[in-house]
N, C-alpha and C positions, 0 to 999 in steps of 0.2 A: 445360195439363199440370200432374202433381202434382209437390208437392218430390219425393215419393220417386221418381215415375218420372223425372224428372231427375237424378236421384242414382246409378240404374241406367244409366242412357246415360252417364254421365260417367265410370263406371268402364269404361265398354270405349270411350272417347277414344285413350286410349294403344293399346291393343292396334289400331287404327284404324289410324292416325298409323304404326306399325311396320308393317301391312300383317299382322298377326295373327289376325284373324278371319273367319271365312268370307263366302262369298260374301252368302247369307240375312242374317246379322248384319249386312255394311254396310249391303246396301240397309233395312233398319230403320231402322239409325243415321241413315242421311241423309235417310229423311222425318222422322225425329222431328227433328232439324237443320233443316229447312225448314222447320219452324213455330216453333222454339224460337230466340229472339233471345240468351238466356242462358246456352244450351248451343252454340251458333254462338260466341260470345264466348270462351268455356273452348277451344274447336278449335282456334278462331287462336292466343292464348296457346301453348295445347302445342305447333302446329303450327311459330312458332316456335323453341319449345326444341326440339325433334324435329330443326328444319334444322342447329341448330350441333352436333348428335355426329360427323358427322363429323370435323368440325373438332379433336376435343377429341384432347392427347395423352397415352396412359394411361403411357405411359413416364414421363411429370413424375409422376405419381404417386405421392407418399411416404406413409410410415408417420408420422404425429407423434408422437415420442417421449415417453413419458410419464416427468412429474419423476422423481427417484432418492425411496425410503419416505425416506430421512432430510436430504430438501432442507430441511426449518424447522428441525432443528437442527444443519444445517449453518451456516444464514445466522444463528441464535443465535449461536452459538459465535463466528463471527468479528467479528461485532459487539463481544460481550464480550472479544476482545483487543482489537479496535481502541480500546474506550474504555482497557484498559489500559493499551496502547502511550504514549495520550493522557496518561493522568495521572502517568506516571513522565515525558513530554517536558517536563511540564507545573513538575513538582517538579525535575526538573536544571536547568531554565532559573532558577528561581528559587535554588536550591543555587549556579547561575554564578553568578546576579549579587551573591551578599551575598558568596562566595572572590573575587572581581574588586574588589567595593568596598574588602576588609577587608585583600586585598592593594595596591591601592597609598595606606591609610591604613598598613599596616607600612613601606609600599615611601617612605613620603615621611620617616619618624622613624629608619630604616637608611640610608639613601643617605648621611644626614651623616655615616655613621662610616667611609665610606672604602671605596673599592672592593678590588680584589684577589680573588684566589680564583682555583678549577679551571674552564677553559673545557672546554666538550665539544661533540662533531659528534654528529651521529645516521646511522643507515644508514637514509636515508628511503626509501618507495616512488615511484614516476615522479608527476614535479609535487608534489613533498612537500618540502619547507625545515625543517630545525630547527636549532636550534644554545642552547648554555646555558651561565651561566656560575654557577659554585656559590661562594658565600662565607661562611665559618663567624664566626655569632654568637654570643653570650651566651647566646640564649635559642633556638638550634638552630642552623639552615640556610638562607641566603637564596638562592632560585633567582630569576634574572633567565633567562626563555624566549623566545628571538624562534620563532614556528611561522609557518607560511603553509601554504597547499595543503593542508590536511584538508577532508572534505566537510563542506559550509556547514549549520548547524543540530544537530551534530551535539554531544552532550556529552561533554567529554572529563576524565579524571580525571587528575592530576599527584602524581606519589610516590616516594621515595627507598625504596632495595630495602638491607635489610641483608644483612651474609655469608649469615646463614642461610634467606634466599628473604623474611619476612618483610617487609613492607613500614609504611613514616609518612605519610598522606596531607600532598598541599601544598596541598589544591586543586583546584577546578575549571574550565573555563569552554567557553565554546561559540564553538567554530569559524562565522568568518566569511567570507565571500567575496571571492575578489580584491584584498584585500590582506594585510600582515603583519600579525601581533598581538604586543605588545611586553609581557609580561606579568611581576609580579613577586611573586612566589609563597613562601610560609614553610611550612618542616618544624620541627617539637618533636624533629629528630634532628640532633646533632653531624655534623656534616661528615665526621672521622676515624670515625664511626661505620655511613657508609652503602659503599655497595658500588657501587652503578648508581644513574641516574635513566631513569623509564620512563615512559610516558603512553598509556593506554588508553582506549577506550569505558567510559561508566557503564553502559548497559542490559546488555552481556554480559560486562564486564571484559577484551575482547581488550586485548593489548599490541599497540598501532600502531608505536610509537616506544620504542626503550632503549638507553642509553650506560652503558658501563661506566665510573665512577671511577676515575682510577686511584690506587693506594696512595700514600697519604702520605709526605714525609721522615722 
């Protein structure tokens, strides 16, 4: 037998196998089958795939959705916040650690000149501790902060609020886990010059935490 006519017999396989073509056409098919080892070979193959449709169920059936036109500048985009995110965590954690170092080298040269000052509470959220106490120096405002229960990793900014909403930063530092943070922190503003103390997030500047002063003698 030739390629081609093997090639002709192979295409009416299927239509065989389904019970598709006339009487005349099998019996062809199955003498050219009885001599053909080749084309016996391709029958059993299909004849298998032929046995399992019934089997198949067309109700599993799905359409596979094709991606959204702006899926790669989708996955762009969030990338570039996420390194964003990254390099502002990156720049507070360092912003914490030199206001942590630089307060308690203030916090070790003020301690000798004597305690005193305004204590204050905070109106915390659930699992949230603050408490502060303010004492007026030479060279502004000494905050002593005990916090606990802020979320761990987080950077937090510390600052004295004047009458007129205006604020004097104290400081930063970053919220730890499970236990207290004892922290002692300096403002460049008179004590009789502030109004509240508050303590926000750095990335959006929310207010977590704010105690109002109360007025002086």
């Amino acid at each position: 037998m030739t390629t081609e006519s093997c090639r002709a017999w192979r295409e009416r396989l299927a239509s065989s196998l389904l019970g598709r073509i006339d009487a005349d056409e099998e019996v062809a098919l199955r003498a050219h089958l009885d001599g053909c080892a080749s084309c016996r070979a391709e029958a059993a193959e299909l004849g298998a795939v032929v046995a399992l449709l019934p089997l198949a169920d067309v109700t599993r059936l799905i359409e596979v959705p094709s991606p959204p036109s702006d899926l790669g500048e989708r996955v762009v985009s969030l990338v570039a916040d996420e390194a964003a995110r990254s390099r502002r965590r990156r720049r507070g954690r360092v912003a914490a650690g030199l206001a942590v170092a630089a307060a308690f080298v203030l916090g070790a040269s003020v301690l000798a000149t004597g305690d005193g000052g305004v204590d204050l509470t905070f109106e915390a959220p659930s699992g949230v501790t603050a408490s502060a106490t303010l004492a007026e120096r030479a060279w502004g405002t000494q905050i002593k902060l005990d916090v606990a229960g802020l979320p761990a990793g987080e950077t937090y900014g510390v600052w004295l609020e004047r009458p007129d909403g205006s604020r004097t930063p104290a400081g930063t530092f970053v919220a730890v886990a499970e236990r207290e943070m004892h922290l002692v922190l300096a403002a460049g503003l008179p004590l009789d010059g502030a109004s509240g103390l508050g303590i926000s997030t750095t990335d959006d500047g929310e207010t977590v935490l704010f105690s109002h002063i109360p007025p002086g003698d």
